[in-house]
C-alpha positions as CSV (number, residue, x, y, z in Angstrom):
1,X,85.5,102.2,108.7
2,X,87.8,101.7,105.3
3,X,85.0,104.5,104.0
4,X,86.0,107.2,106.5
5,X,89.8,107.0,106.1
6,X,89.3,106.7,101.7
7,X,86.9,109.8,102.8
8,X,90.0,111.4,104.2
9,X,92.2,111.2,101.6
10,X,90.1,111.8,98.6
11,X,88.5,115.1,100.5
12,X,91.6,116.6,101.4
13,X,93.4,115.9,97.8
14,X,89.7,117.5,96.0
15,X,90.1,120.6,98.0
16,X,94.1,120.6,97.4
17,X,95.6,120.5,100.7
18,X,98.6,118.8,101.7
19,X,98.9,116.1,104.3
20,X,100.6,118.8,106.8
21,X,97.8,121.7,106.0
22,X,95.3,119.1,107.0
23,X,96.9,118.3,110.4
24,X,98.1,122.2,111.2
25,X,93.9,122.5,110.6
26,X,93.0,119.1,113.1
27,X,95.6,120.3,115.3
28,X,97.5,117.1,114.6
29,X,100.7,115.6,112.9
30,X,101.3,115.1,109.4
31,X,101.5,111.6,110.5
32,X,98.8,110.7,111.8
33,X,96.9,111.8,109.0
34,X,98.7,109.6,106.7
35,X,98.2,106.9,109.2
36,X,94.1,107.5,108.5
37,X,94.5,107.5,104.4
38,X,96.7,104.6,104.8
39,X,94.3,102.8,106.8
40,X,96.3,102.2,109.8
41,X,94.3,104.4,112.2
42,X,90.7,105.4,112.5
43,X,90.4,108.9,114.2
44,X,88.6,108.9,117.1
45,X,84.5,110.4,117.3
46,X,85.6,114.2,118.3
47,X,88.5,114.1,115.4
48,X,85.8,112.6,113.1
49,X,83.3,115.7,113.7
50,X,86.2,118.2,113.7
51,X,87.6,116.3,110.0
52,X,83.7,116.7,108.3
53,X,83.0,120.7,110.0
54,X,86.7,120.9,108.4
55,X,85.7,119.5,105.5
56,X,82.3,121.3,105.5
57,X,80.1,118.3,104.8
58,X,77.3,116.5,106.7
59,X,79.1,113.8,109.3
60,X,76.5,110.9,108.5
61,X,77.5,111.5,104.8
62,X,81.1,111.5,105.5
63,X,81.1,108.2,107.9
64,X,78.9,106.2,105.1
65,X,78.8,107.1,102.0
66,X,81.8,106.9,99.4
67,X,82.1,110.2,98.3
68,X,84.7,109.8,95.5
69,X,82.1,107.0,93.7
70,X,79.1,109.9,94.9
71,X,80.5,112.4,92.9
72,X,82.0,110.2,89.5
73,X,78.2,109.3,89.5
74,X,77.2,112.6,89.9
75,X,79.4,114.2,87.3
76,X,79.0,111.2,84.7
77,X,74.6,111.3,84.9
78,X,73.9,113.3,82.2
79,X,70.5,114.1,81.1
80,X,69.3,114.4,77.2
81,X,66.9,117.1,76.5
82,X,63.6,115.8,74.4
């Protein structure tokens, strides 16, 4: 589940939110929010649906795939014209 709460935190610092924007937008505290970047709490299913339609991205992609290393890979493939 580590890929979730890294999800989290790397999601909500790309789209420049604050810890406390996030959780007035889950409906929860600033707290427990830190508690799922700092990897002491996993959000429940119904918080992990409401964090990817927050986030606007597919749920399977934000429960398994590392989406900080997704998008360094995406940015760094470059492709040289022939």
């Amino acid at each position: 589940m580590e890929i979730i709460n890294k999800n989290i935190g790397y999601l909500r610092r790309s789209r420049g939110w604050t810890q406390k924007q996030l959780a007035d937008k889950l409906g929860i505290t600033r707290s427990t929010v830190a508690a799922y970047e700092e990897y002491r709490a996993t959000p429940p299913l119904a918080k992990l649906k409401k964090l990817a339609a927050t986030f606007e991205i597919d749920f399977e992609r934000f429960i398994h795939i590392d989406l900080e290393i997704e998008n360094r890979i995406h940015n760094s493939t470059s492709f040289v014209k022939i």
